[in-house]
N, C-alpha and C positions, 0 to 999 in steps of 0.2 A: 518218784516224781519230785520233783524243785520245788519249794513254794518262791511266795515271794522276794524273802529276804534271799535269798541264793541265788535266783535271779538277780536281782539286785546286786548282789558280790560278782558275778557273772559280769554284769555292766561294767563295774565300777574296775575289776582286775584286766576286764579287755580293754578298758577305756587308758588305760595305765601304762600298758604294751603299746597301743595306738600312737601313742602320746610318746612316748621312749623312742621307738621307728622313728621319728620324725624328726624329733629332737638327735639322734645318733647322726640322721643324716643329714643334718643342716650342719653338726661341727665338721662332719668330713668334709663337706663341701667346703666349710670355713677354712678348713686347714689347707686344702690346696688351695684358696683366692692369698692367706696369708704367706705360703709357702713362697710362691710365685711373687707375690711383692717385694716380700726380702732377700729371694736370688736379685729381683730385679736394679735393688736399691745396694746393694753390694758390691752389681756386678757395675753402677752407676757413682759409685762413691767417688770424692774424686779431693777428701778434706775430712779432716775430727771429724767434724759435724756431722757429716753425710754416712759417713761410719759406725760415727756412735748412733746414729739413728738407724742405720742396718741390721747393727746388732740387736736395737730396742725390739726390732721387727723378728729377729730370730727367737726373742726372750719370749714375743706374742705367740710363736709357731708352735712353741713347745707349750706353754698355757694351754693352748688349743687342743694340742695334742694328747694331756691330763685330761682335759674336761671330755676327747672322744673315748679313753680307760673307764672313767666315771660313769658315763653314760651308759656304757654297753656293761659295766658292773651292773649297774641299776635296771638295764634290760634285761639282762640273766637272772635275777632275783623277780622280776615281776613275770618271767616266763614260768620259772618253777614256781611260783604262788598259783598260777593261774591252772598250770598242770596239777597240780594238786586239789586244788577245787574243782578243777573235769573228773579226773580219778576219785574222788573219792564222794561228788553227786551224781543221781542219777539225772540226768536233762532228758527231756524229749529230744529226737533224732529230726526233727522239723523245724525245731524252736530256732529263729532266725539269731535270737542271743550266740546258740551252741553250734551254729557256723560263721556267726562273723569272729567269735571267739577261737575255733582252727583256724580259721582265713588267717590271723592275726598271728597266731603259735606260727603257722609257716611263714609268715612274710620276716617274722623276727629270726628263726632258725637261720633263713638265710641273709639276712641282713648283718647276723654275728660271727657267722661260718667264716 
């Protein structure tokens, strides 16, 4: 049985994954609004300026696109944290922690798949 501090880690490593899901999918979202700007401004160029500021927007696509790598690096690290803490305490089978906690392991499996 769990006491409290494991509980406690239980929270704090689901809360962790919750927070990664979110975050993973707010750059994806980002990367296609910036994607889309910079075909847009590309396909709109029409001088230097407007070029070099196309390209600025392709240099943003790719930022974006590191920080959606990082992210899901950083979600695969707090998934295996959290599987490890299920495997190796024993939780009660009722405990609303030890199912928002799988809630959270599946919504990430597939969120990274």
């Amino acid at each position: 049985m769990a006491d409290l501090v494991q509980i406690k880690q239980l929270k704090i490593k689901t809360g962790v994954v919750k927070r990664l899901i979110k975050e993973y999918q707010s750059y994806q979202k980002q990367v296609q609004k910036d994607e889309e700007k910079a075909a847009k401004l590309k396909n709109e160029a029409t001088n230097e300026d407007e070029e070099y500021v196309a390209k600025k927007a392709q240099d943003v696509v790719r930022e974006t696109i590191s920080m959606v790598r990082d992210t899901q690096g950083r979600l695969s690290k707090a998934v295996q944290d959290l599987q490890t803490l299920l495997s190796s305490v024993e939780f009660s089978e009722e405990s609303a922690e030890l199912k928002e906690a799988k809630e959270y392991l599946e919504n990430a499996s597939t969120v990274i798949a």
